[in-house]
PyMOL Python script that loads the backbone (N, CA, C, O; Angstrom):
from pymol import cmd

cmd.read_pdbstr("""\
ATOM      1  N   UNK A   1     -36.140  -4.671  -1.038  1.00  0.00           N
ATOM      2  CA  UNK A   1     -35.441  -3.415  -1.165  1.00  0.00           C
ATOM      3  C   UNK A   1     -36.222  -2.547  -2.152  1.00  0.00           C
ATOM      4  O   UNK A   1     -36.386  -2.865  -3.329  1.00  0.00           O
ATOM      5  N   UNK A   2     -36.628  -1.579  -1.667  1.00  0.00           N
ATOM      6  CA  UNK A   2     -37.413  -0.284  -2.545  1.00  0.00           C
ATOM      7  C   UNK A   2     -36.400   0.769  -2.941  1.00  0.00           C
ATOM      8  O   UNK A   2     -35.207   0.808  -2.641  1.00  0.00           O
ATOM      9  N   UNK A   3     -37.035   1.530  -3.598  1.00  0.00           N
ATOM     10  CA  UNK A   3     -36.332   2.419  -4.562  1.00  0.00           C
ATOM     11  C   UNK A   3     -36.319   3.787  -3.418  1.00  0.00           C
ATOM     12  O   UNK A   3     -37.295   4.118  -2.745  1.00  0.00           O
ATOM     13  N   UNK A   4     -35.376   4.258  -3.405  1.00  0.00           N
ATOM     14  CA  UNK A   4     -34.403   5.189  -2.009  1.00  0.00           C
ATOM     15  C   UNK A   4     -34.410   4.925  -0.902  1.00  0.00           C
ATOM     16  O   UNK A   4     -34.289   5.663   0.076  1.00  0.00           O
ATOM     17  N   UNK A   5     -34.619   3.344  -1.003  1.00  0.00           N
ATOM     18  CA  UNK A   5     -33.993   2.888   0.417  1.00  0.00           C
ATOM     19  C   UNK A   5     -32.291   3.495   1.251  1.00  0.00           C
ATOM     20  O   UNK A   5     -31.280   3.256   0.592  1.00  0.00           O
ATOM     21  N   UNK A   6     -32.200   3.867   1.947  1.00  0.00           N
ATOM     22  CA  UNK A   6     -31.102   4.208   2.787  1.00  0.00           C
ATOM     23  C   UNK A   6     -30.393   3.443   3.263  1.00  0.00           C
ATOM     24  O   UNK A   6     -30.879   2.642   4.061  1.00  0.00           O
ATOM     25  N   UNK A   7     -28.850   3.389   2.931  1.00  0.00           N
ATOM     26  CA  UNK A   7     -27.960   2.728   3.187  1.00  0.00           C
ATOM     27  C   UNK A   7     -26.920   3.139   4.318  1.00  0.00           C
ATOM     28  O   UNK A   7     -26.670   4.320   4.558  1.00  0.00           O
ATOM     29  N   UNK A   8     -26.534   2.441   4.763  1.00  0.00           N
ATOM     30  CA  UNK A   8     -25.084   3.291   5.323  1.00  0.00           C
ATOM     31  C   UNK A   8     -23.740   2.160   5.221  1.00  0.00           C
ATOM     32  O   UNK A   8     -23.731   0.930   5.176  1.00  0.00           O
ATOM     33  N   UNK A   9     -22.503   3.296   5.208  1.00  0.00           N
ATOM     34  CA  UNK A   9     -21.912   2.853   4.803  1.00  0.00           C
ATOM     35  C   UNK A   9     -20.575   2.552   5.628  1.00  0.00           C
ATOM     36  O   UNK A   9     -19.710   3.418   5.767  1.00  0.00           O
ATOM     37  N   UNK A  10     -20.448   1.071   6.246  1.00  0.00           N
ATOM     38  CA  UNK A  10     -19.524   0.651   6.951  1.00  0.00           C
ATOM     39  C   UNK A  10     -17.978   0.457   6.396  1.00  0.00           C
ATOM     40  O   UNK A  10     -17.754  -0.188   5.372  1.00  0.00           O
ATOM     41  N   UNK A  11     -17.066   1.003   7.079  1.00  0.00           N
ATOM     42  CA  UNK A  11     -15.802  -0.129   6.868  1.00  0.00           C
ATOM     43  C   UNK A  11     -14.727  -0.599   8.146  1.00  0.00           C
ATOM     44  O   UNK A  11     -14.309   0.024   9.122  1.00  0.00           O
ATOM     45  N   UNK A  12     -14.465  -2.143   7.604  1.00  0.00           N
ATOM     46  CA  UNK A  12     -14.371  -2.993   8.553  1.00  0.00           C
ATOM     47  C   UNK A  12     -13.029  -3.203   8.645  1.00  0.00           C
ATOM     48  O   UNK A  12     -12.649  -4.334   8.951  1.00  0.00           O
ATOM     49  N   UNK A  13     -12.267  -2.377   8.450  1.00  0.00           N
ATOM     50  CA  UNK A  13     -10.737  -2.408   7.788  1.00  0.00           C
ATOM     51  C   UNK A  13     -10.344  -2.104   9.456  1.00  0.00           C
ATOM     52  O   UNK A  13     -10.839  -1.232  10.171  1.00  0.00           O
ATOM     53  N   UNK A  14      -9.049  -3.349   9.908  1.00  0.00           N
ATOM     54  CA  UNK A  14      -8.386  -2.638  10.728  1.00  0.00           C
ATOM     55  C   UNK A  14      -7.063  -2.560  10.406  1.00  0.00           C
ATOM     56  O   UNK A  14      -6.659  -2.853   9.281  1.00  0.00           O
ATOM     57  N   UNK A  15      -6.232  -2.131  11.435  1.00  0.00           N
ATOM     58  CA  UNK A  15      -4.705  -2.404  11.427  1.00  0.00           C
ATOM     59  C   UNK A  15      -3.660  -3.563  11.006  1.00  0.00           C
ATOM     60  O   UNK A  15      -2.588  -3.496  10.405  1.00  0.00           O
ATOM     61  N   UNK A  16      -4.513  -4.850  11.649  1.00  0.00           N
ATOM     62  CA  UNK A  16      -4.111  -6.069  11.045  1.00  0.00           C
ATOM     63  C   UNK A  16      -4.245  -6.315   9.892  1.00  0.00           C
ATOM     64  O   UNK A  16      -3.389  -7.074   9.440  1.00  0.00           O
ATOM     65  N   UNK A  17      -5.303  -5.828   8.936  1.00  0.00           N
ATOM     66  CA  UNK A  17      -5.470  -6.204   7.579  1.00  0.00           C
ATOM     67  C   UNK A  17      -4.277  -5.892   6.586  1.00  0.00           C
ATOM     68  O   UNK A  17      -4.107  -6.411   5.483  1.00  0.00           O
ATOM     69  N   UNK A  18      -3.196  -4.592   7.427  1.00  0.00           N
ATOM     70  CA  UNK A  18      -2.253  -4.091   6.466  1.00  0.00           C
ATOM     71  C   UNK A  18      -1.265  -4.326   7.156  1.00  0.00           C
ATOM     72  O   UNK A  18      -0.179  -3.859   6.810  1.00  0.00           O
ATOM     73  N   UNK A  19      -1.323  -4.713   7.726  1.00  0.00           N
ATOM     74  CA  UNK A  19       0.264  -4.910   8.405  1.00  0.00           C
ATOM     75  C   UNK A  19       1.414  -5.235   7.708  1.00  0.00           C
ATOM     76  O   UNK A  19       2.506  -4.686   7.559  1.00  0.00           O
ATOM     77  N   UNK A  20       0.693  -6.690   7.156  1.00  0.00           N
ATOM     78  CA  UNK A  20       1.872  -7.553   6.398  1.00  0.00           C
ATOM     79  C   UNK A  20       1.978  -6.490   5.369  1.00  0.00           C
ATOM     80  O   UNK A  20       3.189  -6.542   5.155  1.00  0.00           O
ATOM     81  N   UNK A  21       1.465  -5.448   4.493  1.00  0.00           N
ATOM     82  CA  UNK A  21       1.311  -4.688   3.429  1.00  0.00           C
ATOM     83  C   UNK A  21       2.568  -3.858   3.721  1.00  0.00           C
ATOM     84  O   UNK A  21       3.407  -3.695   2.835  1.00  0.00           O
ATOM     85  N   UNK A  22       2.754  -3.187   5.275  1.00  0.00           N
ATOM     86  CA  UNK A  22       3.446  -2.375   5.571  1.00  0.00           C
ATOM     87  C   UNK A  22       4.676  -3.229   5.925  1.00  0.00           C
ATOM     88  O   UNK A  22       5.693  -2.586   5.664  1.00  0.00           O
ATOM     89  N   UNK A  23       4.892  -4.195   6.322  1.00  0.00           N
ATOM     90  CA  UNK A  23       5.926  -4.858   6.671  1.00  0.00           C
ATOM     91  C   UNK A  23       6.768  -4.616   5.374  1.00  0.00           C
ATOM     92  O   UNK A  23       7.746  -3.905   5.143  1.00  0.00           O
ATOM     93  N   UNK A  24       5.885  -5.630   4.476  1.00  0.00           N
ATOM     94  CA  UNK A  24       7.032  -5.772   2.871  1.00  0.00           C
ATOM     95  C   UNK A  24       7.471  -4.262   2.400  1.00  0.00           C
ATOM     96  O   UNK A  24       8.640  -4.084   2.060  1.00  0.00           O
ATOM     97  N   UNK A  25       6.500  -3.134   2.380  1.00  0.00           N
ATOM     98  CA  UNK A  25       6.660  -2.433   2.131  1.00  0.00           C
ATOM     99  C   UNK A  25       8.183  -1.567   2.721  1.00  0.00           C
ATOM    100  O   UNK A  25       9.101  -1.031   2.101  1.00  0.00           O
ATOM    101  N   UNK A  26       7.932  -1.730   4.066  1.00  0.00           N
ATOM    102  CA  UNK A  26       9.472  -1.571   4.715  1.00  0.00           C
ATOM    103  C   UNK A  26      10.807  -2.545   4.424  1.00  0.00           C
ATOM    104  O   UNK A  26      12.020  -2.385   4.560  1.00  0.00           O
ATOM    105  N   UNK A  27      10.135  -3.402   4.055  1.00  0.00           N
ATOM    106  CA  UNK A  27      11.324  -4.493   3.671  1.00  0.00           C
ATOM    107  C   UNK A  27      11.907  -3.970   2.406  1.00  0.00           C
ATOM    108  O   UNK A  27      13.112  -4.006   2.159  1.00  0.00           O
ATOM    109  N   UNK A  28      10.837  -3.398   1.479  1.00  0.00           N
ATOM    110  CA  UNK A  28      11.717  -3.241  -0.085  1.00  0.00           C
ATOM    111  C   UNK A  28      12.266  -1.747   0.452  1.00  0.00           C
ATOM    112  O   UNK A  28      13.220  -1.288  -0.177  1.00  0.00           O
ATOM    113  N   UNK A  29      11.973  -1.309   1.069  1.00  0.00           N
ATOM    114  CA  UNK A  29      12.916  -0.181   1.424  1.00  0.00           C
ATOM    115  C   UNK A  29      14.340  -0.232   2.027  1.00  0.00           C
ATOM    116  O   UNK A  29      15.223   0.510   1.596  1.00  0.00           O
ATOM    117  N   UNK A  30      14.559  -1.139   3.055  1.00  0.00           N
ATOM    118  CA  UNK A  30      15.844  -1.432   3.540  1.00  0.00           C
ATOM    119  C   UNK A  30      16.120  -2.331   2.883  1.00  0.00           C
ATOM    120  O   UNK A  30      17.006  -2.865   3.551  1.00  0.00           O
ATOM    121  N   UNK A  31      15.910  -3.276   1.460  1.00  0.00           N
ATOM    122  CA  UNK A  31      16.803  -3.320   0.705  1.00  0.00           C
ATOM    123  C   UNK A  31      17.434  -2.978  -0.107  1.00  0.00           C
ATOM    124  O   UNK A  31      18.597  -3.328  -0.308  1.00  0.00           O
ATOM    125  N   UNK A  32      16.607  -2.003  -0.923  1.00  0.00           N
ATOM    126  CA  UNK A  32      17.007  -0.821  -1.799  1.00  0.00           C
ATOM    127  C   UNK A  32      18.138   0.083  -1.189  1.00  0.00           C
ATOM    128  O   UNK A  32      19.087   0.517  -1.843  1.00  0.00           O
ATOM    129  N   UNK A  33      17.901   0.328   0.240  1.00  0.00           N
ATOM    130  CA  UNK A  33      18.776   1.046   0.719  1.00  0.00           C
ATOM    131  C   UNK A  33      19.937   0.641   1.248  1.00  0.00           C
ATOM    132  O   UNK A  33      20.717   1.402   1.821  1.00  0.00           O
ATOM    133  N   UNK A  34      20.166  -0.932   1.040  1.00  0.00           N
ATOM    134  CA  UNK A  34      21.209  -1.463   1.793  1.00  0.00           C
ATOM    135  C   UNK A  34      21.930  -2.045  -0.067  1.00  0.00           C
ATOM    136  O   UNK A  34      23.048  -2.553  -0.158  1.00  0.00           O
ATOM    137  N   UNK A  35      21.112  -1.841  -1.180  1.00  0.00           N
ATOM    138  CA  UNK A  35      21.820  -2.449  -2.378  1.00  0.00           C
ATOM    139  C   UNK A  35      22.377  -0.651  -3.068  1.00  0.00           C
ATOM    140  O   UNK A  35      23.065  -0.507  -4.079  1.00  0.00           O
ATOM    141  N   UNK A  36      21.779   0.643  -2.079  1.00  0.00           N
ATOM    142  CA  UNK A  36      22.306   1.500  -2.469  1.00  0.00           C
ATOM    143  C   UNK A  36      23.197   1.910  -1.803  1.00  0.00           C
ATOM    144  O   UNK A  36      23.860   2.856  -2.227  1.00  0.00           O
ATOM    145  N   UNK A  37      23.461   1.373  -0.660  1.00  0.00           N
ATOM    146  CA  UNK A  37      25.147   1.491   0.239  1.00  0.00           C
ATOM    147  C   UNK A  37      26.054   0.698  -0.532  1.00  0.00           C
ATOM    148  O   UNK A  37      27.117   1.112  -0.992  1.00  0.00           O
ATOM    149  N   UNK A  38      25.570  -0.521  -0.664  1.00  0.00           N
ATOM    150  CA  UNK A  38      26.739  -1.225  -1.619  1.00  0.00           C
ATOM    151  C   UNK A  38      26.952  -0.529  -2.771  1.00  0.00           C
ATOM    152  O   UNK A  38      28.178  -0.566  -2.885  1.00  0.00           O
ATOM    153  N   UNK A  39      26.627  -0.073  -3.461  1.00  0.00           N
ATOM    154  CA  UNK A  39      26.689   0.597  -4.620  1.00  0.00           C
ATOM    155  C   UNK A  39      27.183   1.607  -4.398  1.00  0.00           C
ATOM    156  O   UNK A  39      27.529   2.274  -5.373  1.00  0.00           O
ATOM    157  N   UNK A  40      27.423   2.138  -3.039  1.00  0.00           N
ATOM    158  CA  UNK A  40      27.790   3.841  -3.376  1.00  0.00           C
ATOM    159  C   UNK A  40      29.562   3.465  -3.271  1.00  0.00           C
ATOM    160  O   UNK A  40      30.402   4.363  -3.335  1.00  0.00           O
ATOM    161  N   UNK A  41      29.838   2.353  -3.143  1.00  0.00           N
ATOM    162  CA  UNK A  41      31.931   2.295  -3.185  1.00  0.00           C
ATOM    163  C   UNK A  41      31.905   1.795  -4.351  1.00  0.00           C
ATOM    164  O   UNK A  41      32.673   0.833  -4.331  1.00  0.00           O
ATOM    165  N   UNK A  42      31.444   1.912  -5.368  1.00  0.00           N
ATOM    166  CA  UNK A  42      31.092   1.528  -6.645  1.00  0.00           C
ATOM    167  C   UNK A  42      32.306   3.106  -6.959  1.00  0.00           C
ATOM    168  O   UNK A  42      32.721   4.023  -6.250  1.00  0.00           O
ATOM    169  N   UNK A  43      32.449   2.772  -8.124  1.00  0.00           N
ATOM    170  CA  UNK A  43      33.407   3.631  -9.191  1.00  0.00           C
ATOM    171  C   UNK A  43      32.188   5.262  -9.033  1.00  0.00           C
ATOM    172  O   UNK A  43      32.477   6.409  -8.695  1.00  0.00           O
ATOM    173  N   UNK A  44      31.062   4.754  -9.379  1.00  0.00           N
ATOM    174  CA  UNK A  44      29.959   5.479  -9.716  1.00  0.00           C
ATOM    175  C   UNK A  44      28.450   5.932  -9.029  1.00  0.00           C
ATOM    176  O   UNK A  44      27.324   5.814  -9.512  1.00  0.00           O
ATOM    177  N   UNK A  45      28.851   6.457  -7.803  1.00  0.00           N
ATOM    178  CA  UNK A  45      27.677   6.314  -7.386  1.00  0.00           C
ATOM    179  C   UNK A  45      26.286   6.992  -7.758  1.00  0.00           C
ATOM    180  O   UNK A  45      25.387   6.946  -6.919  1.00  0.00           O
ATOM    181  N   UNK A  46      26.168   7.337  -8.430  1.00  0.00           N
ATOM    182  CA  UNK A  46      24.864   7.870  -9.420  1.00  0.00           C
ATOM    183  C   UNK A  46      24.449   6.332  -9.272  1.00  0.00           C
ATOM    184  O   UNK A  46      23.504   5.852  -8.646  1.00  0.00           O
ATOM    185  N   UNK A  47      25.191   5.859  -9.847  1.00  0.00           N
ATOM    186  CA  UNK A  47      23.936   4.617  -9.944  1.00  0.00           C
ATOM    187  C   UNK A  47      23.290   4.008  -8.811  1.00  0.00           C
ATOM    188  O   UNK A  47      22.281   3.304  -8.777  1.00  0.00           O
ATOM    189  N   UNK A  48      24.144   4.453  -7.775  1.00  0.00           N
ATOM    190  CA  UNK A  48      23.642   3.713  -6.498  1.00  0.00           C
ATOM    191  C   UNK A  48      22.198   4.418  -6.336  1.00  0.00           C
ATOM    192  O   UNK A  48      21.243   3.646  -6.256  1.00  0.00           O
ATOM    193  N   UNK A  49      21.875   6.136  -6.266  1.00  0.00           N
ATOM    194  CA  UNK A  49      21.118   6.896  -5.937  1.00  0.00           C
ATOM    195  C   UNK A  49      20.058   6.754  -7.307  1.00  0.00           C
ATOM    196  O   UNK A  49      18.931   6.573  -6.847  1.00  0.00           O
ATOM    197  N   UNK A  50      20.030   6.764  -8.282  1.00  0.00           N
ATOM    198  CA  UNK A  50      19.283   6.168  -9.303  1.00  0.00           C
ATOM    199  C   UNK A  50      18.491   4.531  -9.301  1.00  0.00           C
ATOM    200  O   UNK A  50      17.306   4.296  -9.538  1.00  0.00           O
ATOM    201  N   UNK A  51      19.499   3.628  -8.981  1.00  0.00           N
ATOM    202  CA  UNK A  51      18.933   2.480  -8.084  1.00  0.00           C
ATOM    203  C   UNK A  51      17.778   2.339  -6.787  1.00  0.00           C
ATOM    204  O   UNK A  51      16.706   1.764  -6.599  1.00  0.00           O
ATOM    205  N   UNK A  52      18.392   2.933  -6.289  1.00  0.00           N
ATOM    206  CA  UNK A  52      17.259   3.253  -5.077  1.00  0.00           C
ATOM    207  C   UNK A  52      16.033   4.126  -5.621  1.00  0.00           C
ATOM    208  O   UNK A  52      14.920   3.644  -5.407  1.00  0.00           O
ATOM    209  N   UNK A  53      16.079   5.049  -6.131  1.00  0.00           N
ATOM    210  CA  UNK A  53      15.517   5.785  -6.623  1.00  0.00           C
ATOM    211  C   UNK A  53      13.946   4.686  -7.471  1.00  0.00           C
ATOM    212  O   UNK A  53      12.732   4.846  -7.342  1.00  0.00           O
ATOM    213  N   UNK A  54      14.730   3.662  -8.269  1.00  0.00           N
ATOM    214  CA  UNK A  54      13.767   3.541  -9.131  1.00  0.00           C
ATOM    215  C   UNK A  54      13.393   2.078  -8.637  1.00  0.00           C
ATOM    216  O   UNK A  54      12.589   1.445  -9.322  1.00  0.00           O
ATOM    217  N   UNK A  55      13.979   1.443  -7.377  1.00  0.00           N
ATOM    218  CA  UNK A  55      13.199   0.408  -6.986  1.00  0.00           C
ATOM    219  C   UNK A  55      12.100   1.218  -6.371  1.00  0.00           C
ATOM    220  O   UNK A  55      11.023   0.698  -6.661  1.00  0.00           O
ATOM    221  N   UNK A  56      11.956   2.275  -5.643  1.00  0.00           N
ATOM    222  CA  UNK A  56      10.636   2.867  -4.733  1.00  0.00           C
ATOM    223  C   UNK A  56       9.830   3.433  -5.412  1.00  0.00           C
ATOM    224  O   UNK A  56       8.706   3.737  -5.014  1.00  0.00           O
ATOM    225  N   UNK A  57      10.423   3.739  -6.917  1.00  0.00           N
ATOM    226  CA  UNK A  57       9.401   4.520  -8.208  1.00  0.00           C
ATOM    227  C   UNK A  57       8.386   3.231  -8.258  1.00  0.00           C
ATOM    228  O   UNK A  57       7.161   3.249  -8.131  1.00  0.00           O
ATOM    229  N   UNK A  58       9.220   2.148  -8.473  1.00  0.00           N
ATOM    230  CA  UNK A  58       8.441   1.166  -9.462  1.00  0.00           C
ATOM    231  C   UNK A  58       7.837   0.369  -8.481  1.00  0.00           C
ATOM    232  O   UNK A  58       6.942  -0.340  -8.942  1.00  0.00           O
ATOM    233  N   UNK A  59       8.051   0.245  -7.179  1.00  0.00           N
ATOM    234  CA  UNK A  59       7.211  -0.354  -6.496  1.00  0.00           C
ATOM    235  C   UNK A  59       6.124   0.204  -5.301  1.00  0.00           C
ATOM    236  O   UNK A  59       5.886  -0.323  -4.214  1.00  0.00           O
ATOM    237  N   UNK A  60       5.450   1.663  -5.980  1.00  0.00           N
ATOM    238  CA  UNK A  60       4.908   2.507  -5.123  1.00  0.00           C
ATOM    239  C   UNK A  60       3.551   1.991  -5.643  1.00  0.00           C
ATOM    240  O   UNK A  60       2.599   1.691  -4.922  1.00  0.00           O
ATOM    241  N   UNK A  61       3.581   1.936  -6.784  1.00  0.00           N
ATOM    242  CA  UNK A  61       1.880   1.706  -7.405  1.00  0.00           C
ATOM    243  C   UNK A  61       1.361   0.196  -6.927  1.00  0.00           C
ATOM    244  O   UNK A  61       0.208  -0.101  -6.616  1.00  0.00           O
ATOM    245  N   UNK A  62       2.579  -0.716  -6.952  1.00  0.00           N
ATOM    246  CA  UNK A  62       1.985  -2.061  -6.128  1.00  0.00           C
ATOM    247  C   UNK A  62       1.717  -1.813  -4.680  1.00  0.00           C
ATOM    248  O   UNK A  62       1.110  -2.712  -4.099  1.00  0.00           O
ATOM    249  N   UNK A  63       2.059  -0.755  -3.990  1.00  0.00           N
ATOM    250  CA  UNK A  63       2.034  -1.047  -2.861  1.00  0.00           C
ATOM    251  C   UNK A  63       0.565  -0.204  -2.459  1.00  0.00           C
ATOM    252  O   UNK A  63      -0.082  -0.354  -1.423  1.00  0.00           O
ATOM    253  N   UNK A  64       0.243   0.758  -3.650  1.00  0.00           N
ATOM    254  CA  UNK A  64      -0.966   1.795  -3.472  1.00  0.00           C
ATOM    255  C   UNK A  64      -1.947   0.520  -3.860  1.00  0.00           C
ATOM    256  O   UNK A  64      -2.654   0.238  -2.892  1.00  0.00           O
ATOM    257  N   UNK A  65      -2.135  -0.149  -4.765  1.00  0.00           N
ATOM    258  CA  UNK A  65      -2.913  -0.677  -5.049  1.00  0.00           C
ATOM    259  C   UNK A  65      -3.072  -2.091  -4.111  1.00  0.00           C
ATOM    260  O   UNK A  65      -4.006  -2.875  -4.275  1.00  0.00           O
ATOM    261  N   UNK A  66      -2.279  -2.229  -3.364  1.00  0.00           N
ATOM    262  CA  UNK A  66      -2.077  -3.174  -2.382  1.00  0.00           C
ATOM    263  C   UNK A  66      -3.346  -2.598  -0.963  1.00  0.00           C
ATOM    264  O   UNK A  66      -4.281  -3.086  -0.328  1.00  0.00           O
ATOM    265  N   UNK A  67      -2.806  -1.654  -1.035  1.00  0.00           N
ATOM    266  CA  UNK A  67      -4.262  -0.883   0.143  1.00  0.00           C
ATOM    267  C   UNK A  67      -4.991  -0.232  -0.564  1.00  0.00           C
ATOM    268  O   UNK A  67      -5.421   0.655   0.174  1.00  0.00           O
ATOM    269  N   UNK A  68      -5.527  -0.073  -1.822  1.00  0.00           N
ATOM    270  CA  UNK A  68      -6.760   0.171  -2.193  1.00  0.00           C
ATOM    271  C   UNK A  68      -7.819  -0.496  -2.064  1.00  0.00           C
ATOM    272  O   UNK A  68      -8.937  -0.232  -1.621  1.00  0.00           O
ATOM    273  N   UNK A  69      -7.013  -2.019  -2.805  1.00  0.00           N
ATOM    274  CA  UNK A  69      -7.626  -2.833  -2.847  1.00  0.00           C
ATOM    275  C   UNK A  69      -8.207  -3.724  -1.352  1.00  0.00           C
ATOM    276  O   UNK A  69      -9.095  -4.541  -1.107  1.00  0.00           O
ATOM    277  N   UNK A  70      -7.070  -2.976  -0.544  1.00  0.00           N
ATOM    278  CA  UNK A  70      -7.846  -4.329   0.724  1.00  0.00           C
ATOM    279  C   UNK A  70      -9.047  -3.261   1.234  1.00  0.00           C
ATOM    280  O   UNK A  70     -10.027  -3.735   1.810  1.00  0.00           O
ATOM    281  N   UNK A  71      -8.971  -2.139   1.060  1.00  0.00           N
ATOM    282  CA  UNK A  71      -9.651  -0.931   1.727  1.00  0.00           C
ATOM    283  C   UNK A  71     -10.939  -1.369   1.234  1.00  0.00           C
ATOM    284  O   UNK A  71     -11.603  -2.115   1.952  1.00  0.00           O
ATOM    285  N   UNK A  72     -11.345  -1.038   0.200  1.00  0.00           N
ATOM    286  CA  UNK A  72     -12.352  -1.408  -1.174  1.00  0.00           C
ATOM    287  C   UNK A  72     -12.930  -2.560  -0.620  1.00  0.00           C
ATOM    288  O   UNK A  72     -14.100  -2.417  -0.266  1.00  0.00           O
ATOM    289  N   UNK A  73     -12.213  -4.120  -0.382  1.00  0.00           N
ATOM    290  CA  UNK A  73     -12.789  -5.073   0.207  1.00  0.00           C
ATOM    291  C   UNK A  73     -13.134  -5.130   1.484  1.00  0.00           C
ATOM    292  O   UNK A  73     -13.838  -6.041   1.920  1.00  0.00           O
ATOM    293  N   UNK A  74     -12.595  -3.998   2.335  1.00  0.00           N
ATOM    294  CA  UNK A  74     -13.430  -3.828   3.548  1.00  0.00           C
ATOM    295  C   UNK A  74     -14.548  -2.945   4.199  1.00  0.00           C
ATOM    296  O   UNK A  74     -14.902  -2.762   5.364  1.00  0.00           O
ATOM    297  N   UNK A  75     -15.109  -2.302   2.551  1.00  0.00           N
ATOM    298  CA  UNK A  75     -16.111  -0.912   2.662  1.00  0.00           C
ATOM    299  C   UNK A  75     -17.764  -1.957   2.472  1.00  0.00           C
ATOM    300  O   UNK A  75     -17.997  -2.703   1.521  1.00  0.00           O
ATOM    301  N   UNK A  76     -18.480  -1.763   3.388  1.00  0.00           N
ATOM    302  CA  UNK A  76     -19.875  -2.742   3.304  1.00  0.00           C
ATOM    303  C   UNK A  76     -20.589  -2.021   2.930  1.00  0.00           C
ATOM    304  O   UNK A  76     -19.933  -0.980   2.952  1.00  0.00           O
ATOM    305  N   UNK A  77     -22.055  -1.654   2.372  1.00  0.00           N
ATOM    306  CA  UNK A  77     -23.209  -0.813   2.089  1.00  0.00           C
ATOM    307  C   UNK A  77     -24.503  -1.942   2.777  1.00  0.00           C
ATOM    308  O   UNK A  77     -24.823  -3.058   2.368  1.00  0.00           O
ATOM    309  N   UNK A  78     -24.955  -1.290   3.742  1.00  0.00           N
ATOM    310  CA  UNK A  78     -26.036  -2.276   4.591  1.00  0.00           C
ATOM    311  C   UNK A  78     -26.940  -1.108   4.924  1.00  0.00           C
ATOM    312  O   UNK A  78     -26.783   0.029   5.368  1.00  0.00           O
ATOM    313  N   UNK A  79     -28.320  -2.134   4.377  1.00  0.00           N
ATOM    314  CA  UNK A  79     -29.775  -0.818   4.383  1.00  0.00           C
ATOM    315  C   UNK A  79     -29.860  -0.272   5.980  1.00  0.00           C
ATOM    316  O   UNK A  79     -29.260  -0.555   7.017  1.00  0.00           O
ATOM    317  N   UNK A  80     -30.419   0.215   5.785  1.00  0.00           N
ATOM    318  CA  UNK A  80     -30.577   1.030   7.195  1.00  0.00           C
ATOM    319  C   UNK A  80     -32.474   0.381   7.546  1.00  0.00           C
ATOM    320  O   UNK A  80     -33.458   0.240   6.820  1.00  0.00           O
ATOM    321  N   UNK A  81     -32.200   0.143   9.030  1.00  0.00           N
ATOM    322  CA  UNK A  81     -33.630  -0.305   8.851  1.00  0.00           C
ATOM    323  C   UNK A  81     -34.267   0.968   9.776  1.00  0.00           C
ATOM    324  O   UNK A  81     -33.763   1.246  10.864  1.00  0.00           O
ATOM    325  N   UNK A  82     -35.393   1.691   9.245  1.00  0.00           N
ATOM    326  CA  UNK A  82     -36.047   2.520   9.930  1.00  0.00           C
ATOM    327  C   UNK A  82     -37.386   2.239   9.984  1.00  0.00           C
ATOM    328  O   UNK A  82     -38.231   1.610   9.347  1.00  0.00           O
ATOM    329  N   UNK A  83     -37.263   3.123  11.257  1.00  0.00           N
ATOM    330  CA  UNK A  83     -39.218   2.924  11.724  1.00  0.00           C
ATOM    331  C   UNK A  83     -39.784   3.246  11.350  1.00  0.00           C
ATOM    332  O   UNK A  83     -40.946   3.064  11.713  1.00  0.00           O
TER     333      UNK A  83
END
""", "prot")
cmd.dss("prot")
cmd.show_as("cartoon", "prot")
cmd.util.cbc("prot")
cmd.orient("prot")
């Protein structure tokens, strides 16, 4: 490898790689939303809508970094071979 050799830059990421990512991801949603129905015949439902609210706050950055990271592991850099 020489100095400005040319690269290009693949990624190998498909649909299957995130699936399960998106699955859970839908899962913490219909439970949040099914522990904020129970909550709304509560005395108080603020808390129900605050509940929901802050399970999807607090579990947005795991789920970003959940497909960053697989993205990132599926980006290749492979020289380019020219004539």
């Amino acid at each position: 490898m020489t100095p400005g050799t040319p690269f290009a830059v693949r990624c190998t990421l498909t649909f299957g790689d995130i699936y399960l990512q998106i699955l859970a991801w839908m899962a913490v949603i219909f439970v949040s939303l099914a522990a904020g129905l129970g909550l709304m015949g509560a005395s108080r439902p603020i808390f129900a809508l605050v509940g929901v609210g802050l399970i999807l706050v607090l579990s947005l950055p795991f789920l970003l970094f959940a497909f960053v990271t697989t993205l990132l592991n599926h980006i290749q850099l492979e020289p380019v071979q020219g004539s």
